[in-house]
N, C-alpha and C positions, 0 to 999 in steps of 0.2 A: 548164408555166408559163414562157414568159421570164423574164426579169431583167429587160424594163422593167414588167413588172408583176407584181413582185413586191414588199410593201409597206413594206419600207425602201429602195427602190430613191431613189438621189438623198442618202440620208446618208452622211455621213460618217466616219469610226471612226478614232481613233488609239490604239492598244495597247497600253501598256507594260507586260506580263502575261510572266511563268511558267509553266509545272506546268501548272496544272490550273485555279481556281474561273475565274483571269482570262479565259484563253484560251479556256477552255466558253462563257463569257460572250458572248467577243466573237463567234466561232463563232454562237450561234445569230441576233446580228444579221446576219452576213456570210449564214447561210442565209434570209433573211429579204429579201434584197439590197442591205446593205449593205456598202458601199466601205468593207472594213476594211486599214487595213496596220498590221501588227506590228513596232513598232521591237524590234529585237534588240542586246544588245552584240558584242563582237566574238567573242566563245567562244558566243555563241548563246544559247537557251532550254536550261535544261538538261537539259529532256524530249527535247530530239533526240537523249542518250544512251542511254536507255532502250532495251530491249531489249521487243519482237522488234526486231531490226533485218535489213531487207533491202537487200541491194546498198549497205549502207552508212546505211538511210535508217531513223530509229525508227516505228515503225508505232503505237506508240503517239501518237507528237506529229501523226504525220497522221490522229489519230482525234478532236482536239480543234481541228487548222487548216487546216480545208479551208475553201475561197472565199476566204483572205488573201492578201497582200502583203507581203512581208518586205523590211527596210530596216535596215542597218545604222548603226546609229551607237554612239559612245563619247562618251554626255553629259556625260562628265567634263573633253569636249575643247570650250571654247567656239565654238569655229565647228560644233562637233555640234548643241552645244544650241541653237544659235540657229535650226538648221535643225532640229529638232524645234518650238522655238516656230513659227515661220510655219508647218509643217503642223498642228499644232493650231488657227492663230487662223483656217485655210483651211476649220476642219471644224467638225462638228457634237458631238460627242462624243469624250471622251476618256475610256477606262478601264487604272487603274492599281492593282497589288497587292502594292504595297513597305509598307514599315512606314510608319507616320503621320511626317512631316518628311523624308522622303527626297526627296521631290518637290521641294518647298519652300526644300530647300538645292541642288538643280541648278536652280530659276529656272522650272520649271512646274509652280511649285500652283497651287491654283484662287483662291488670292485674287489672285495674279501675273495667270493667266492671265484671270479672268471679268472683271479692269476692264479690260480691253483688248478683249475679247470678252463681251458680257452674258448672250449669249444659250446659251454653253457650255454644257453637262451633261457632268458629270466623274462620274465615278463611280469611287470607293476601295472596294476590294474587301481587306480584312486580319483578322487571327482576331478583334482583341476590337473594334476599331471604331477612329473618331477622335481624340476623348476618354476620360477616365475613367481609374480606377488601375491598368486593365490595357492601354491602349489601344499602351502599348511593346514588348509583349509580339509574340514570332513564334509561328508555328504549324505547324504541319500536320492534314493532314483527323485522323488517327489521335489525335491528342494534343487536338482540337476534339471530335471524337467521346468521350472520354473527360473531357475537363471540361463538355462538355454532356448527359452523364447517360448518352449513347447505350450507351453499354457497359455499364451498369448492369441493362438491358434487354434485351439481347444474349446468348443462348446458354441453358443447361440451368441450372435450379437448385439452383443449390450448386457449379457448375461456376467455371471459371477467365473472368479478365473476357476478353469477344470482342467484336470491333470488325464491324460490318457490312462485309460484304466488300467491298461497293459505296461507295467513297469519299464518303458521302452528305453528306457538311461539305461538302466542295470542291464537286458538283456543285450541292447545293441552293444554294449560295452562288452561284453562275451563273449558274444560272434567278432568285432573286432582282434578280440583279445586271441581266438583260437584260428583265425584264418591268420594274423603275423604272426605266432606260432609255428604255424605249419611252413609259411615261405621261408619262416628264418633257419627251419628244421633243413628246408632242401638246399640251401645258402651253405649249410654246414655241412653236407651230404658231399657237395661239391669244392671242399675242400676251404670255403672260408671259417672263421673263426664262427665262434657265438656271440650276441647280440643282446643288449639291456634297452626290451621293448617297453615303452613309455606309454602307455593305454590311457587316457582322460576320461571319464564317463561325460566332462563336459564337452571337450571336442569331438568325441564319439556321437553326442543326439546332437551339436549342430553340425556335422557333418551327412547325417542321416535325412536334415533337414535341406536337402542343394535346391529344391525347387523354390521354398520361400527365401531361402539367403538370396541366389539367384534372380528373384524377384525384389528384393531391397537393394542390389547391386543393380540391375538394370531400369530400373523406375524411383529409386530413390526414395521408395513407400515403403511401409512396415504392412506386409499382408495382414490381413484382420480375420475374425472368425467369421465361418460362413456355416456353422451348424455342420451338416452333411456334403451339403452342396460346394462345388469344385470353382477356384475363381476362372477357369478359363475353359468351362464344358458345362452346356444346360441341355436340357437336360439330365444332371450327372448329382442324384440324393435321394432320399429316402421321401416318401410321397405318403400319404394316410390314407386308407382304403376305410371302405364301410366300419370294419371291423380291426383295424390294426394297421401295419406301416409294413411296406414290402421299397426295394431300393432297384432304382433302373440307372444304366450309366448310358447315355446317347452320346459316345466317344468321339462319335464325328459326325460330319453330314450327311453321310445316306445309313445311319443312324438315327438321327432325327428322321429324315420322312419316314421311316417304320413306323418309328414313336407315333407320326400324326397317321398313318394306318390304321395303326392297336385303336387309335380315343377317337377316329372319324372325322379329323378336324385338317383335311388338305389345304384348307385355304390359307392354315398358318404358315402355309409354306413362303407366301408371296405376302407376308407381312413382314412392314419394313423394321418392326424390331428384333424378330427373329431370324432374317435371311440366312444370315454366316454361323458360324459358329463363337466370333466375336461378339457378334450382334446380341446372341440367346444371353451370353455370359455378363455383358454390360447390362440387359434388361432382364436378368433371371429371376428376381421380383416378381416382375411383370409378368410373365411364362410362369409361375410359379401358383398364381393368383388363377389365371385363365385355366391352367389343370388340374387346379384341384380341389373344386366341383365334378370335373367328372370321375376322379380318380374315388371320391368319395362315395359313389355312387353305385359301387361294386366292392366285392370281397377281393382281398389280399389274393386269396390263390386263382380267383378270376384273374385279376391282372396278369398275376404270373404264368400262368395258363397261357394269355394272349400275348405274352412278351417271348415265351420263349417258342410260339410257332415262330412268331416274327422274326426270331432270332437277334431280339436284343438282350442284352447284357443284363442280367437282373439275379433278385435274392430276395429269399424271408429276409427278416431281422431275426437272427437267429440267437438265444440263448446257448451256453457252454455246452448244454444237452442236447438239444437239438440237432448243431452244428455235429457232435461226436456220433448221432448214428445216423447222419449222411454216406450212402451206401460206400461213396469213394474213399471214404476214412476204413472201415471196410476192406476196401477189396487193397487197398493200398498196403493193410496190416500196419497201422500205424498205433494204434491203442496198443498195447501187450500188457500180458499177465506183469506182475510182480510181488516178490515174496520179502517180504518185511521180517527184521529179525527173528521174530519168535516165533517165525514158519505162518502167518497170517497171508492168505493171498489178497489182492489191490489190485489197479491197474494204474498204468502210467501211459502219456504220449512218448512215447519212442522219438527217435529219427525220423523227422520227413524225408531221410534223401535215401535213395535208392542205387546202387551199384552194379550194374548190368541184371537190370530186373530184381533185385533182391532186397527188402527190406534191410538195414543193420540192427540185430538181435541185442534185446535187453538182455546178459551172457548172466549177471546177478543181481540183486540187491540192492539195495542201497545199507551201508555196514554198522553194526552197531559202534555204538562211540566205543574206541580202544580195541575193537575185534581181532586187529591183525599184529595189536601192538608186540607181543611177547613172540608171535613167529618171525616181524620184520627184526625185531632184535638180534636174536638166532641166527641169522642168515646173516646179519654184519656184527656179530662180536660185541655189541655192545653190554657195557655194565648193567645189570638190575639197581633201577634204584632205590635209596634205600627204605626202607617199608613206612609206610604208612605217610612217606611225603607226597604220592600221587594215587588214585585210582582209577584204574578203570572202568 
């Protein structure tokens, strides 16, 4: 797919993001084709610390900003900020993930910025939101995960509280953050103003969570942890073979009789704790106990083997490695090359999404700190500051 037809191609982006939910954010508009640049202070993003680090570069911060433009400034210096304002009032979007009034006190909030510009979409991406009695509050995904229940839900029961290993606060707060983006972008298209979008990384993972809220609204119970296993499917968890742990999901009832196919055991059909699919899930314990002795009894790819003539749902437990040379990651083109400042090539996960059969292409880099700062200048007028008060 080119970059000019790709479907944010022509917007705008300006970034004043961190870590992680911001810069994921801006990241999927920039894969998306849009003109993002990431203002940086003068000591950087503090994810370019982050290790792996190659030839000097974090591999991590080039796994959240690839397709940007990095530009230095020190807003705390007014001839920065000012050069931050006019690239904002030049663009279309502006995303930011400092605390509520940070912005406000260097001269680009959105109420500064939208009466100058109407048409704006700003987007505040922070843990508890804008307002409200938490709204002062800092966060992180780990301490987000934990006051939105996610831990609660996480791991074996009776075990120690576990955090999904997957930063799921920060990134779901991303994907939130870049699909309002994009509805507020078409809102604008069609002739209304721009929008000051309010992202919570808290309401964002309990929002992500509707089945267990859902479950505390309609039963009045706090769902509890169940290791792998699903509170309303059993068959549906990771099982221990001879040699290791392979996962089968028996999604429904003629799901389970497979199940009892694969392991021999038809008679469980007509056992009164198993019948329904209620029934497995109330007594999953019990079902749990009875298969696995047999499941023990064979290797992991035996099972898998006999799960997937059957055609039930199943999987290794796969490692980060493993999982990435799975032939459909593959055929999909989803790995891509990547070229790290100092010409070192890497790779990166791309875009999973696909646009009439075509992968969306990593177009560059992810940029060194300040790379683009002295061209973005050029291009809007602005003053050089004065020596030796910032570096690149």
């Amino acid at each position: 797919m080119n970059a000019i037809n790709q479907p944010l191609s022509g917007v705008k982006v300006v970034e004043f993001c961190t870590t992680a939910a911001g810069p994921f954010c801006a990241m999927l508009l920039a894969d998306m084709g849009a003109d993002v640049i990431k203002i940086e202070p003068p000591s950087g993003d503090g994810l370019r610390q982050w290790p792996p680090i190659t030839n000097g570069f974090s591999e991590n911060f080039a796994s959240v900003n690839r397709n940007k433009r990095s530009m230095v400034l020190d807003l705390k210096l007014p001839a920065d900020a000012e050069t931050a304002r006019r690239l904002v009032l030049d663009s279309d979007v502006l995303i930011e993930n400092n605390r509520p009034g940070v912005m406000d006190r260097l001269g680009l909030g959105y109420a500064q910025l939208s009466a100058l510009k109407p048409s704006l979409v700003y987007c505040s991406i922070s843990a508890f939101g804008q307002s409200g009695p938490r709204s002062g509050e800092g966060g992180f995904d780990l301490t987000i995960q934990a006051a939105a229940g996610v831990m609660s839900v996480t791991g074996e029961d009776g075990g120690a509280p576990v955090k999904c290993g997957v930063p799921i606060a920060d990134f779901s707060s991303g994907l939130y953050g870049a699909f309002s983006i994009a509805s507020a972008l078409m809102a604008v298209r069609s002739g209304a103003p721009g929008a000051h979008l309010d992202i919570p990384m808290f309401g964002c993972t309990l929002a992500i969570a509707a089945l267990q809220t859902s479950e505390l609204f309609g039963t009045g119970r706090n769902p509890k942890k169940l290791g792998s296993a699903h509170p309303r499917n059993a068959p549906y968890r990771a099982f221990a073979a001879s040699d290791g742990y392979f996962a089968i999901a028996a999604g429904n009832h003629s799901l389970w009789l497979k199940v009892l196919d694969v392991v021999g055991m038809p008679e469980l059909a007509d056992d009164p704790r198993f019948k329904s699919t209620l029934d497995r899930a109330t007594n999953q314990a019990a079902l749990k106990a009875v298969l696995d002795p047999v499941f023990a009894g064979q290797t992991a790819a035996h099972w898998l083997q006999a799960f997937e003539a059957a055609g039930v749902p199943h999987a290794p437990i796969n490692d980060y490695e493993s999982a990435l040379a799975d032939p459909q990651v593959e055929h999909m083109g989803w790995v891509q090359p990547l070229r790290l400042p100092d010409g070192t090539m890497t790779r990166t996960f791309g875009s999973p999404v696909r646009f009439n059969g075509q992968t969306l292409p990593v177009t560059v880099g992810p940029p060194q700190l300040g790379q683009h700062t002295e061209a973005i200048r050029a291009t809007y007028g602005t003053p050089e500051r004065a020596p030796g008060s910032v570096h690149e």
